[in-house]
CHARMM-style PDB file with segment names, atoms N, HN, CA, C and O in Angstrom:
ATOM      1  N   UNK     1      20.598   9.420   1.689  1.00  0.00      PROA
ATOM      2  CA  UNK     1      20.926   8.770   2.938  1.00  0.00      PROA
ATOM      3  C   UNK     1      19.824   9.051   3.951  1.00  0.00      PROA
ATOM      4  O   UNK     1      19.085  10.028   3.828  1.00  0.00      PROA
ATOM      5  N   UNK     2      19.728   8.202   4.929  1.00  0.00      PROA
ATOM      6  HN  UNK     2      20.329   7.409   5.029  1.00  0.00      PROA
ATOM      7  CA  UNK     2      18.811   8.287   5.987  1.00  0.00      PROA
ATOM      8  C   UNK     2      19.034   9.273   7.120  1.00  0.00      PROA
ATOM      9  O   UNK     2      20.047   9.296   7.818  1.00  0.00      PROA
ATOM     10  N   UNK     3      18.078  10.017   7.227  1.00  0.00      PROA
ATOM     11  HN  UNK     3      17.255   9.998   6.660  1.00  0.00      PROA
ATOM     12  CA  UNK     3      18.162  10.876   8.278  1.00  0.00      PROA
ATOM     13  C   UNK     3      17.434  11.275   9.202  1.00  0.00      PROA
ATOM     14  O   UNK     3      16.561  12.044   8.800  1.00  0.00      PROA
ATOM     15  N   UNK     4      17.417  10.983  10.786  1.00  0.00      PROA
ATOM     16  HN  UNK     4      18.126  10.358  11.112  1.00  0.00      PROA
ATOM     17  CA  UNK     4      16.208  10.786  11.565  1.00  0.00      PROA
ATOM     18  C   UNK     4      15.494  11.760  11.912  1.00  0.00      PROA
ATOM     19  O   UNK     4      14.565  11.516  12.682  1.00  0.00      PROA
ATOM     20  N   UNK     5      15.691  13.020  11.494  1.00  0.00      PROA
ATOM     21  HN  UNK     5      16.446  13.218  10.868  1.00  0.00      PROA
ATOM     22  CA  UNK     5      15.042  14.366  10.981  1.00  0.00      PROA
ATOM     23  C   UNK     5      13.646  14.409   9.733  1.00  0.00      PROA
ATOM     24  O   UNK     5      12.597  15.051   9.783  1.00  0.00      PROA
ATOM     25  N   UNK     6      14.120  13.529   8.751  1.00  0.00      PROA
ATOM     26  HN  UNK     6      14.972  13.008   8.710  1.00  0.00      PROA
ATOM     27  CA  UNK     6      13.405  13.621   7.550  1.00  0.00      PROA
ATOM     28  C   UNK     6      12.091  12.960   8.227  1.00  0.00      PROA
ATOM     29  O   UNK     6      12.004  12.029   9.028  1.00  0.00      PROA
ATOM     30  N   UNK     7      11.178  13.707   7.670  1.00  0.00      PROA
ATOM     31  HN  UNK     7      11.250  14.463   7.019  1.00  0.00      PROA
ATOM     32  CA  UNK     7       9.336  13.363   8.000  1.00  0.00      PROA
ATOM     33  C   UNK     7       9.075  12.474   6.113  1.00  0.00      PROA
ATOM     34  O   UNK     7       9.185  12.686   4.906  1.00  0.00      PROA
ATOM     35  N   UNK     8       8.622  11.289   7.289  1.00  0.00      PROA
ATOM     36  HN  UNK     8       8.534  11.117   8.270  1.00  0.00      PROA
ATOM     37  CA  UNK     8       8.370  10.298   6.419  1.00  0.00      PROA
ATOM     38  C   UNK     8       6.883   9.681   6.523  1.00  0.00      PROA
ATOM     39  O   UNK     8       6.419   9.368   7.620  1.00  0.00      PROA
ATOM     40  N   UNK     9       6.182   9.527   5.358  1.00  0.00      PROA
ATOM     41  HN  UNK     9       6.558   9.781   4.467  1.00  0.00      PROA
ATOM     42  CA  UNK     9       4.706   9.038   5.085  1.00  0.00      PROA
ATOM     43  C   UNK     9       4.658   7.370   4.697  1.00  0.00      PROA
ATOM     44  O   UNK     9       5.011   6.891   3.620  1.00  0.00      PROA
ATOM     45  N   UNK    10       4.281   6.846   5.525  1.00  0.00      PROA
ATOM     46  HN  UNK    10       3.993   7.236   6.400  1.00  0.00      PROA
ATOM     47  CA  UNK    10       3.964   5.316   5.293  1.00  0.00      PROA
ATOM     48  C   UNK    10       3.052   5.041   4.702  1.00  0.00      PROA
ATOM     49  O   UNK    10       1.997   5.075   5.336  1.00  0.00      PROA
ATOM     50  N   UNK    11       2.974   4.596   3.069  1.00  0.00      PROA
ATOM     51  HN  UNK    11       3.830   4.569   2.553  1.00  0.00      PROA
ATOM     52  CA  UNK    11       2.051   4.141   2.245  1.00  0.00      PROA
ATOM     53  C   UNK    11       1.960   2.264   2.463  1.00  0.00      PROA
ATOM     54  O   UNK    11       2.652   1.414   3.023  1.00  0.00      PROA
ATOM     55  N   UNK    12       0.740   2.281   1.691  1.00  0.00      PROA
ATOM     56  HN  UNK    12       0.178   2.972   1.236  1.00  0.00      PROA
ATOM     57  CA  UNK    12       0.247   0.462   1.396  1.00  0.00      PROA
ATOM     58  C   UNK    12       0.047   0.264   0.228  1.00  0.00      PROA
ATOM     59  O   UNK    12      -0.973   0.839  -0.155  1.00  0.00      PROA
ATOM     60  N   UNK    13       0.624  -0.368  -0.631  1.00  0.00      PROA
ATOM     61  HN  UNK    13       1.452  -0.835  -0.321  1.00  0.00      PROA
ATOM     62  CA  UNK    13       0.556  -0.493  -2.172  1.00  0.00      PROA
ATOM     63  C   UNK    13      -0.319  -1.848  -1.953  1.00  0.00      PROA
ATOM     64  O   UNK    13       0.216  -2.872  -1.528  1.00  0.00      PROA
ATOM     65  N   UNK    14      -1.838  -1.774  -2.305  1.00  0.00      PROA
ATOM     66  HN  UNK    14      -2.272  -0.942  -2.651  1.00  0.00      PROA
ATOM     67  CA  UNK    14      -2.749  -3.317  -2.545  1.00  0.00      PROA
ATOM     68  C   UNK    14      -2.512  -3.797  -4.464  1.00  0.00      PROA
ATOM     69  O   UNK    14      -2.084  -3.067  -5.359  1.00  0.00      PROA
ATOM     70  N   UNK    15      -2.918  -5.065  -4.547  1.00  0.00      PROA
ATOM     71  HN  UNK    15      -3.266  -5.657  -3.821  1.00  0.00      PROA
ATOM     72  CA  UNK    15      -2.988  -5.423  -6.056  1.00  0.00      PROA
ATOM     73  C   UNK    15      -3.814  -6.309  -5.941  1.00  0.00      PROA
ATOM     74  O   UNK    15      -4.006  -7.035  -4.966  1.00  0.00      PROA
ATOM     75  N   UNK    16      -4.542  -6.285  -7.304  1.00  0.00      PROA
ATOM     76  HN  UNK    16      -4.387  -5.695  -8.096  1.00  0.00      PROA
ATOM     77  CA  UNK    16      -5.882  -6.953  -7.581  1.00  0.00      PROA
ATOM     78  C   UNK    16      -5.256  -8.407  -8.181  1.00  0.00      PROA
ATOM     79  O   UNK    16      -4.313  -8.365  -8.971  1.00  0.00      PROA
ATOM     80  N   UNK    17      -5.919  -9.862  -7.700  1.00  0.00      PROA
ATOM     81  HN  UNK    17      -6.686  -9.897  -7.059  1.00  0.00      PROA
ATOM     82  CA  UNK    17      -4.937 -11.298  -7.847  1.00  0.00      PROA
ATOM     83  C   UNK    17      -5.373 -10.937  -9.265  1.00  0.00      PROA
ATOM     84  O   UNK    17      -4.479 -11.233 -10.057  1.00  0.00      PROA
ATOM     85  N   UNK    18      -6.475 -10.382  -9.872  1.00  0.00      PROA
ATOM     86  HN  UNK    18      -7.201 -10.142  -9.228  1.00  0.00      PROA
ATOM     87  CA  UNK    18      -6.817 -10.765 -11.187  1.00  0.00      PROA
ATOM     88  C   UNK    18      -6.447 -10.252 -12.768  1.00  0.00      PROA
ATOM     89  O   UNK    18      -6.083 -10.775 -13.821  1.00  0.00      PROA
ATOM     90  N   UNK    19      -6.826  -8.679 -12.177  1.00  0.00      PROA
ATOM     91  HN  UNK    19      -7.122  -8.254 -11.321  1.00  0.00      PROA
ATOM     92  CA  UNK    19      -6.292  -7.955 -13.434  1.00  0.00      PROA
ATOM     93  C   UNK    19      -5.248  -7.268 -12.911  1.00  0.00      PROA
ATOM     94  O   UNK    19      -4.909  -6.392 -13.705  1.00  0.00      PROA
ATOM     95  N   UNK    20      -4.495  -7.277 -11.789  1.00  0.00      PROA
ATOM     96  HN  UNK    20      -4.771  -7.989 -11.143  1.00  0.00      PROA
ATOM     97  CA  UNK    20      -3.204  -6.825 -11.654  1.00  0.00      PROA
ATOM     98  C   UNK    20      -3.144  -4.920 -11.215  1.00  0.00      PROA
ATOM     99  O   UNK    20      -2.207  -4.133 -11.081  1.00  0.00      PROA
ATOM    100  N   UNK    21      -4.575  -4.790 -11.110  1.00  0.00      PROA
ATOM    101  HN  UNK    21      -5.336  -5.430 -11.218  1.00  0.00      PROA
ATOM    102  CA  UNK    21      -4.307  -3.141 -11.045  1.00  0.00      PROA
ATOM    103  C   UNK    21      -3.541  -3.033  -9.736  1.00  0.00      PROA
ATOM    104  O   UNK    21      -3.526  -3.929  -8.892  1.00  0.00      PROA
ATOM    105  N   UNK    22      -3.056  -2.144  -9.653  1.00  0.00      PROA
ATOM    106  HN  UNK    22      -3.068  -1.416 -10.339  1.00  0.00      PROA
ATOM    107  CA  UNK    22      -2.776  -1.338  -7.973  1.00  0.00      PROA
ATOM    108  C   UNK    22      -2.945  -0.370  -7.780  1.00  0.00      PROA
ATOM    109  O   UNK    22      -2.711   0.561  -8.550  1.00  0.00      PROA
ATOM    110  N   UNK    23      -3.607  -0.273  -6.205  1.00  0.00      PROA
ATOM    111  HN  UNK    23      -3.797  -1.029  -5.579  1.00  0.00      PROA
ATOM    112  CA  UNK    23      -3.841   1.005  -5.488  1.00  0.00      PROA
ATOM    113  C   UNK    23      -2.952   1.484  -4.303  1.00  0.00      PROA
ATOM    114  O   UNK    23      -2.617   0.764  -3.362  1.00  0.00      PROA
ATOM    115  N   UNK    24      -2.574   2.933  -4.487  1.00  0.00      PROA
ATOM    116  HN  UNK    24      -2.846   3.518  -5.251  1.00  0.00      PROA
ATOM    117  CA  UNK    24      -1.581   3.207  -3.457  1.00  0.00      PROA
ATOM    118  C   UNK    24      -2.279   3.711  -2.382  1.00  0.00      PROA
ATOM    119  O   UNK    24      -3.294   4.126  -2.943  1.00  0.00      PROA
ATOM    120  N   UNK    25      -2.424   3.975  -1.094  1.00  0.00      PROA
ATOM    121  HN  UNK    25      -1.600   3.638  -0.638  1.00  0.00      PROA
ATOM    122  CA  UNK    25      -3.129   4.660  -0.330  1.00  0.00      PROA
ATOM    123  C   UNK    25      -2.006   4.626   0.660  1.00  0.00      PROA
ATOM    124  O   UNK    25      -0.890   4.113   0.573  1.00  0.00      PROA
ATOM    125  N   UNK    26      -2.673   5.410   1.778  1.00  0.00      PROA
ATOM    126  HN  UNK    26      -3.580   5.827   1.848  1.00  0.00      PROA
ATOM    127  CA  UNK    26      -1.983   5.452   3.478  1.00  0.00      PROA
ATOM    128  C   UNK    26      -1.875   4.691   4.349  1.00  0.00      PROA
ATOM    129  O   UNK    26      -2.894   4.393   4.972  1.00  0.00      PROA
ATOM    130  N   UNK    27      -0.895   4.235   4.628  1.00  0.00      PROA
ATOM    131  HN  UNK    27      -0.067   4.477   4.122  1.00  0.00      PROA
ATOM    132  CA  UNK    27      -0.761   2.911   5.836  1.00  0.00      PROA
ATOM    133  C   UNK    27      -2.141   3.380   6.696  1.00  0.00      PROA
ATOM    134  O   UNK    27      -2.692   4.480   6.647  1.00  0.00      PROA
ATOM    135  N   UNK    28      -2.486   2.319   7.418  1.00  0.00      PROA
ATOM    136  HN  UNK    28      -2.038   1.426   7.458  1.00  0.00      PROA
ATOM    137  CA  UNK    28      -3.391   1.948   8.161  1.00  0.00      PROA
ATOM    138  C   UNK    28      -2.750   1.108   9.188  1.00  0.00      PROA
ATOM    139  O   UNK    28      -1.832   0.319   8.964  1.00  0.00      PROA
ATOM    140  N   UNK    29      -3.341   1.350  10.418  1.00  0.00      PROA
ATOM    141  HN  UNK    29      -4.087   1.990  10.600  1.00  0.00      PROA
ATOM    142  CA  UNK    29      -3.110   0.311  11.726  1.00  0.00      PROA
ATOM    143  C   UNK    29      -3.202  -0.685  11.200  1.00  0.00      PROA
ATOM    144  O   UNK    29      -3.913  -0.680  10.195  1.00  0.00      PROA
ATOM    145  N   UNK    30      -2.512  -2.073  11.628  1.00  0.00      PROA
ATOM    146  HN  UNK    30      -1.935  -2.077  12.444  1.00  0.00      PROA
ATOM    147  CA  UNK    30      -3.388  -3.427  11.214  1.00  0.00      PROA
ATOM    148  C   UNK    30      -2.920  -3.909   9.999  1.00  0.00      PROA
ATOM    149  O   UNK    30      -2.784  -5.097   9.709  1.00  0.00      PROA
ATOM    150  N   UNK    31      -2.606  -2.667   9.092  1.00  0.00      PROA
ATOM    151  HN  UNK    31      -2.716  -1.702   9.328  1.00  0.00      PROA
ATOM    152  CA  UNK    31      -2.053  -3.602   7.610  1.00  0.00      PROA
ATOM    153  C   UNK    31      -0.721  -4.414   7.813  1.00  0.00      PROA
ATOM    154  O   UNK    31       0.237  -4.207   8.558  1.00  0.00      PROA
ATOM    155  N   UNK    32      -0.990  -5.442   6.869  1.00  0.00      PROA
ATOM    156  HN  UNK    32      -1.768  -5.610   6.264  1.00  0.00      PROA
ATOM    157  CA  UNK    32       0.459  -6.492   6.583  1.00  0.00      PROA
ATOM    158  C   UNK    32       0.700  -7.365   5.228  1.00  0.00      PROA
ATOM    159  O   UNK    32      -0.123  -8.075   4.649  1.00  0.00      PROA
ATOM    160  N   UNK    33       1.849  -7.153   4.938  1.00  0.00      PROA
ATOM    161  HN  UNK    33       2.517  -6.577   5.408  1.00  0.00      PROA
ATOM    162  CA  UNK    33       1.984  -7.811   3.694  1.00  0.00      PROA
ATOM    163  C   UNK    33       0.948  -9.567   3.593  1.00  0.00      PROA
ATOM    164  O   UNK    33       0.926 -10.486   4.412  1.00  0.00      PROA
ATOM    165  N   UNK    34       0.187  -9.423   2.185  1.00  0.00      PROA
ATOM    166  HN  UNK    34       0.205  -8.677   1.520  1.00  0.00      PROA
ATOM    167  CA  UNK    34      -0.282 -10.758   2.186  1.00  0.00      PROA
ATOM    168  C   UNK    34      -2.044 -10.887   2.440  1.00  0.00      PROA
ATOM    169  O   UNK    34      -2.917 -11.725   2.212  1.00  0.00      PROA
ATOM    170  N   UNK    35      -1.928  -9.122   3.229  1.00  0.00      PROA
ATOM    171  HN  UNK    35      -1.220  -8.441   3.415  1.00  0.00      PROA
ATOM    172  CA  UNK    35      -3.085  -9.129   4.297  1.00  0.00      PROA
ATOM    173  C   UNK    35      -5.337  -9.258   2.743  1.00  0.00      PROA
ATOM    174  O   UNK    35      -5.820  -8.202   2.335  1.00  0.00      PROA
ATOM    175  N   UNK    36      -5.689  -9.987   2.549  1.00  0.00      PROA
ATOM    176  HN  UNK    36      -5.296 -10.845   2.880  1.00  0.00      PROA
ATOM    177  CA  UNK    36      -6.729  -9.765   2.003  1.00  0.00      PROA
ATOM    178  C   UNK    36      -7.339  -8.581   1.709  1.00  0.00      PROA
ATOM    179  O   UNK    36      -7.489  -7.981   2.774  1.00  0.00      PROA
ATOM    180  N   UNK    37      -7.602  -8.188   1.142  1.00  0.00      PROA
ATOM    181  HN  UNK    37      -7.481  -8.676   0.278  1.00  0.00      PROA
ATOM    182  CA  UNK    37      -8.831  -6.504   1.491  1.00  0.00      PROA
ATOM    183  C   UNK    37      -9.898  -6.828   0.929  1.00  0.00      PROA
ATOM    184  O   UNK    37     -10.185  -7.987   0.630  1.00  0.00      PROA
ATOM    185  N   UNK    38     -10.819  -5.535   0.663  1.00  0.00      PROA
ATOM    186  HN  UNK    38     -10.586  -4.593   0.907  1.00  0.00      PROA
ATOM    187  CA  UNK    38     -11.855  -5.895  -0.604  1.00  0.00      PROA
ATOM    188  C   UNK    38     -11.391  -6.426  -1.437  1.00  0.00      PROA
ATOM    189  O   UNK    38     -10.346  -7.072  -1.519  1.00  0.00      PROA
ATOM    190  N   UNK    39     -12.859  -5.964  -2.773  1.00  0.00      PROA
ATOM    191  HN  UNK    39     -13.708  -5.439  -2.706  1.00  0.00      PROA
ATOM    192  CA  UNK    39     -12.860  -6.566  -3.905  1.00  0.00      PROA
ATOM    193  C   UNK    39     -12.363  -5.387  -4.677  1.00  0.00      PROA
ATOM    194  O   UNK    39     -12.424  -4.233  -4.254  1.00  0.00      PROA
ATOM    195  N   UNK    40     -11.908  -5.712  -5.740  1.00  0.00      PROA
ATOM    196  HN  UNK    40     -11.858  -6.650  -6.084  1.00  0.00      PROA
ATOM    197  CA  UNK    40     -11.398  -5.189  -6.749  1.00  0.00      PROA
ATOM    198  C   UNK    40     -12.506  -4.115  -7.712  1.00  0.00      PROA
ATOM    199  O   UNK    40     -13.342  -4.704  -8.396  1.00  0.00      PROA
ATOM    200  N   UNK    41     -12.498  -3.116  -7.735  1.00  0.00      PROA
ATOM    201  HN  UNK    41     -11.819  -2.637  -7.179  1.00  0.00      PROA
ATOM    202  CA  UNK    41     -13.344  -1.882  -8.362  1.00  0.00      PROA
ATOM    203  C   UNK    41     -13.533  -2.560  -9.687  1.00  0.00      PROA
ATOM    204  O   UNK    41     -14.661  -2.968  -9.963  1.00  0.00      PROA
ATOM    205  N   UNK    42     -12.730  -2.693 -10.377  1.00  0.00      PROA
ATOM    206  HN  UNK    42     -11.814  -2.362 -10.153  1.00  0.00      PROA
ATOM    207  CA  UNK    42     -12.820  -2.823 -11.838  1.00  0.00      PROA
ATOM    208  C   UNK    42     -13.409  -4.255 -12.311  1.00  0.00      PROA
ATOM    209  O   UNK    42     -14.317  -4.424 -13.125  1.00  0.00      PROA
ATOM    210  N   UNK    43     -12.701  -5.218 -11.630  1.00  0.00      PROA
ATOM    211  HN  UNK    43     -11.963  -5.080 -10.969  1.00  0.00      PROA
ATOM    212  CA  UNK    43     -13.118  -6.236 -12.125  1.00  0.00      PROA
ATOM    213  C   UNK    43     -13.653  -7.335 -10.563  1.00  0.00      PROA
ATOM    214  O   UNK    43     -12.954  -8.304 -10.264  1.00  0.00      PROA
ATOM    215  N   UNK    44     -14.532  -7.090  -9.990  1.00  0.00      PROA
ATOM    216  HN  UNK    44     -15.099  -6.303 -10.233  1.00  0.00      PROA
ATOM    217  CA  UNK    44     -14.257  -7.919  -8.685  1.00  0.00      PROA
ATOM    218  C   UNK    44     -13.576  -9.035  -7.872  1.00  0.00      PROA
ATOM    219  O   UNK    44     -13.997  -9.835  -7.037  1.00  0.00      PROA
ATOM    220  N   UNK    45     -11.952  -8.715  -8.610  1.00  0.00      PROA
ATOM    221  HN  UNK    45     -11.610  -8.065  -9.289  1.00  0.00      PROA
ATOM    222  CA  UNK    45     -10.868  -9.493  -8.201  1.00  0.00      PROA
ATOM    223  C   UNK    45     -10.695  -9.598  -6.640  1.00  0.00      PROA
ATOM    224  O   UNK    45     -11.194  -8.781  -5.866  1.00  0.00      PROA
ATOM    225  N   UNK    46      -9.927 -10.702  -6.241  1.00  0.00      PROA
ATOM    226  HN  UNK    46      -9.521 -11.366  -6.869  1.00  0.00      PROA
ATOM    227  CA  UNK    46      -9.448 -10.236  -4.276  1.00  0.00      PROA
ATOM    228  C   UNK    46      -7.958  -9.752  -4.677  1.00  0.00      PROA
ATOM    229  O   UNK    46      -6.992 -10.118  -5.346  1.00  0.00      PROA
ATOM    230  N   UNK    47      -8.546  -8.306  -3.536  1.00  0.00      PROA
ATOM    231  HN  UNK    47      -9.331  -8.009  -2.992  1.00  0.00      PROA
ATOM    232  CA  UNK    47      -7.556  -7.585  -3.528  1.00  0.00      PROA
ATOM    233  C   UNK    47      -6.537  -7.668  -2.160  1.00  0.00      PROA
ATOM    234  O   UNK    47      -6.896  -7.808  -0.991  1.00  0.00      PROA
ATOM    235  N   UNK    48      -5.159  -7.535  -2.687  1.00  0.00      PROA
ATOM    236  HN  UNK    48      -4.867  -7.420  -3.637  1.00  0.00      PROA
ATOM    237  CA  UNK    48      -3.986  -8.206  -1.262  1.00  0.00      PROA
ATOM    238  C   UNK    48      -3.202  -7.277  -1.472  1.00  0.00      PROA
ATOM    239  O   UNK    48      -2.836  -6.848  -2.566  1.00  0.00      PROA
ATOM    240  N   UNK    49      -2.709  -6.684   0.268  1.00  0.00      PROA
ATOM    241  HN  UNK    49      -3.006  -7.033   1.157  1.00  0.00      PROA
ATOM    242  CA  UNK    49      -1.718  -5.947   0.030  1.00  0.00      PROA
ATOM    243  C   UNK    49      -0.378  -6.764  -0.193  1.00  0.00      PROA
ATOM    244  O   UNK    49      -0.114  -7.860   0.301  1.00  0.00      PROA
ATOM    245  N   UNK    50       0.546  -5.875  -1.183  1.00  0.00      PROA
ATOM    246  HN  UNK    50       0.331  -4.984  -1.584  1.00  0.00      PROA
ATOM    247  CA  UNK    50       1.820  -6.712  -1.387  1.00  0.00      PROA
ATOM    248  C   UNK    50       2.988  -5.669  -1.196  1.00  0.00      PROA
ATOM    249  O   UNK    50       4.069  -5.815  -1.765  1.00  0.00      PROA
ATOM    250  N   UNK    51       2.768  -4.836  -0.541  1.00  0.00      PROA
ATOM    251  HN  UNK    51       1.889  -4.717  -0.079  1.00  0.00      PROA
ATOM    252  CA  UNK    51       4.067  -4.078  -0.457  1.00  0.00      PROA
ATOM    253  C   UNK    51       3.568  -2.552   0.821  1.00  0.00      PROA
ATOM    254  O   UNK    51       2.564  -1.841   0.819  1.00  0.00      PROA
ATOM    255  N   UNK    52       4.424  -2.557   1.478  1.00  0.00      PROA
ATOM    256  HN  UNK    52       5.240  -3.135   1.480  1.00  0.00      PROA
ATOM    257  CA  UNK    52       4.412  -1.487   2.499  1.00  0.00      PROA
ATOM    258  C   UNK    52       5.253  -0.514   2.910  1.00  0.00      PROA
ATOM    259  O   UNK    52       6.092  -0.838   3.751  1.00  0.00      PROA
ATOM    260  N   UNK    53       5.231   0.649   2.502  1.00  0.00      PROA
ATOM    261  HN  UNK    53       4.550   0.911   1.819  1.00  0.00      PROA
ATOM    262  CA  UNK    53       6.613   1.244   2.315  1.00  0.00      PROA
ATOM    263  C   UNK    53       6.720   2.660   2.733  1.00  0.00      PROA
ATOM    264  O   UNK    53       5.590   2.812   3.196  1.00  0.00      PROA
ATOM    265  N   UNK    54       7.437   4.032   2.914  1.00  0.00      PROA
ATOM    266  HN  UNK    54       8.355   3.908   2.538  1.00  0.00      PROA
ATOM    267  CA  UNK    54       7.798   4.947   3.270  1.00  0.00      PROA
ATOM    268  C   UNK    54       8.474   5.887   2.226  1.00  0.00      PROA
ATOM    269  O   UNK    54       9.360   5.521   1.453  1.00  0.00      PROA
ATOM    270  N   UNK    55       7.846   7.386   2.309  1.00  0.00      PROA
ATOM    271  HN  UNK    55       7.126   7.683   2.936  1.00  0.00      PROA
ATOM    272  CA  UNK    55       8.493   8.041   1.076  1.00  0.00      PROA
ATOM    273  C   UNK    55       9.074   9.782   2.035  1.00  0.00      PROA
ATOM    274  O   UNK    55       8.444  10.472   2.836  1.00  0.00      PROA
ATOM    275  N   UNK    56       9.651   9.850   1.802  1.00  0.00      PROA
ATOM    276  HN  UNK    56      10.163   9.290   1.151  1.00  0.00      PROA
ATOM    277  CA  UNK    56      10.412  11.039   2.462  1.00  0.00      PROA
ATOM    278  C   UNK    56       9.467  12.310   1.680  1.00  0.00      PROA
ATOM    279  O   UNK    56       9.462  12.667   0.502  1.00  0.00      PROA
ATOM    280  N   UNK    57       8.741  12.776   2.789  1.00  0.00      PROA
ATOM    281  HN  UNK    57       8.745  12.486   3.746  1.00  0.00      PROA
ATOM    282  CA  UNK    57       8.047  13.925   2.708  1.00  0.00      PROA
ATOM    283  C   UNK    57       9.241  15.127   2.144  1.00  0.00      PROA
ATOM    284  O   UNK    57      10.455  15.020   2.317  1.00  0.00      PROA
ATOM    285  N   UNK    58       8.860  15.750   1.759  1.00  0.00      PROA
ATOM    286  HN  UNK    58       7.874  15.837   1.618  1.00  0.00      PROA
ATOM    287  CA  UNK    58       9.985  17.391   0.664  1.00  0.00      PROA
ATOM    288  C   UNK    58       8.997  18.262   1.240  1.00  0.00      PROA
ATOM    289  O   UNK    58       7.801  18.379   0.974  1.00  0.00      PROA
ATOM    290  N   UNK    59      10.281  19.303   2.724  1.00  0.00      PROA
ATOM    291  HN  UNK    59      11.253  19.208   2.940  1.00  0.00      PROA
ATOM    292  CA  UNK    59       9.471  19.847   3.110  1.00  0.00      PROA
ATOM    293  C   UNK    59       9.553  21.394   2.537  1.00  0.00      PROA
ATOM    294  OT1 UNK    59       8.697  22.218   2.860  1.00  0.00      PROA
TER     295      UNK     59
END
């Protein structure tokens, strides 16, 4: 359950349109679902964030 005590970390899950990898990193100002980024490490796919989310820090 939610509790407005719990310290919570806002991640950005990006995915590559091509080979599908994903990278998790740390929210950033400015990010939004949909939003473009670079290119893709592995294969120079365009990379889009598709998901933005929060994980309850274990303190």
């Amino acid at each position: 359950m939610f509790n407005k005590n719990e310290n919570m970390e806002s991640y950005t899950l990006e995915q590559c349109g091509s080979c599908r990898k994903q990278f998790k990193r740390k929210f950033s100002k400015g990010d939004f679902v949909f939003k473009i980024m670079s290119k893709c490490s592995s294969c120079q796919g365009q990379v889009v964030i598709t998901k933005i989310f929060a994980d309850t820090l274990i303190p």
